[in-house]
N, C-alpha and C positions, 0 to 999 in steps of 0.2 A: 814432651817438649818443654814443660813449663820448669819441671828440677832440670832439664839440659842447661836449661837458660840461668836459673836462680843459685844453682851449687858452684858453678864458678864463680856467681858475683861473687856470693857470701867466702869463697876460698878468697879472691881478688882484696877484699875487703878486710880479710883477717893479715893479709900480707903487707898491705898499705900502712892498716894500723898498730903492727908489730913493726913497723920501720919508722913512722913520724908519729904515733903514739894516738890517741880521740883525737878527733874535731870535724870537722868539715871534709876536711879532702878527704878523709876516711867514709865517712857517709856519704857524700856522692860518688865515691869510687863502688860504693855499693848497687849503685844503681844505672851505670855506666854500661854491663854489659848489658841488662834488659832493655834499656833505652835503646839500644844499638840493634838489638835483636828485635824487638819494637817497629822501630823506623825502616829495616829492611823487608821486614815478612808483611806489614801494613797494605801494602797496595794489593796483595794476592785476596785479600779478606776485606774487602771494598772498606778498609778504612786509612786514612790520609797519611803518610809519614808525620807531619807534627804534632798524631796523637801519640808519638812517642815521650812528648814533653809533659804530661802525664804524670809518669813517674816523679815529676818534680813536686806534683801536690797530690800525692794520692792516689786515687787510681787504678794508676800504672798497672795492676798485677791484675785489674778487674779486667781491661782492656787487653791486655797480653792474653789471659784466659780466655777472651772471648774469640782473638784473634787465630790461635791455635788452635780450637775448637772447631771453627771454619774451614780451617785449613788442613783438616781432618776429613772433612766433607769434600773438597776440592776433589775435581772440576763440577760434580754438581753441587749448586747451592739453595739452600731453600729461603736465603735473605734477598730482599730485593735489590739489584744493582743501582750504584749508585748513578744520577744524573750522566758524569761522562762518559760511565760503563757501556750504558746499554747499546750506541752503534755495538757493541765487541760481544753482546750476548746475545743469545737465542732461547727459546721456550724449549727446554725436552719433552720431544714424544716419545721417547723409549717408557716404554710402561712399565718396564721393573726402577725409573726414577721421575716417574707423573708426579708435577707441581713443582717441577726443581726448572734452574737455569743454567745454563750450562755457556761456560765462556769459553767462546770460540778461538779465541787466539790472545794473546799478552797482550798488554798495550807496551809502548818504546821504554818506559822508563820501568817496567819491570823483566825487565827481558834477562838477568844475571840469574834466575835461580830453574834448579831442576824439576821444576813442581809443571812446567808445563801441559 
């Protein structure tokens, strides 16, 4: 998930700066698509869309990593839910995933992806 995300920026990046040459727009456009990929897949991995702004100082690619990782684990998790999560989560007894949590349903504002 993590080259899905990074080989287009880095292609994005080399196109931007073959057409208006170094600077700025060039290097943010490098990080344009992970930020974007960032802020959509965040809520599945109990962490906030504006850790997507991240990528702005740094980061970004530890937070990305971390977020894919989880979402690899998805629907059980072994991180603890956050504050607004937990009405939405439950304890698993299924014994082949004992100590994990298991989210019972999306909340409204993630409801666009197939990860359910």
């Amino acid at each position: 998930m993590v080259l899905a995300v990074l080989i287009p920026s880095i292609v994005l990046r080399e196109l931007i700066e073959s057409r208006s040459g170094r600077g700025p727009v060039a290097d943010l456009s490098a990080i344009a698509v992970p930020m974007a990929a960032t802020a959509w897949l965040a809520p599945y991995a109990s962490y906030r869309r504006r850790d997507a702004l991240l990528w702005l100082v740094g980061p970004g690619i530890y937070v990305f990593s971390v977020i894919a990782w989880r979402l690899a684990l998805a629907p059980y998790r072994d991180w603890r839910p956050r504050p607004e999560e937990l009405p939405r989560v439950r304890w698993s007894r299924d014994p082949e995933h004992a100590g994990t949590w298991y989210l019972a349903e999306p909340s409204s504002d993630v409801d666009h992806s197939p990860l359910r």
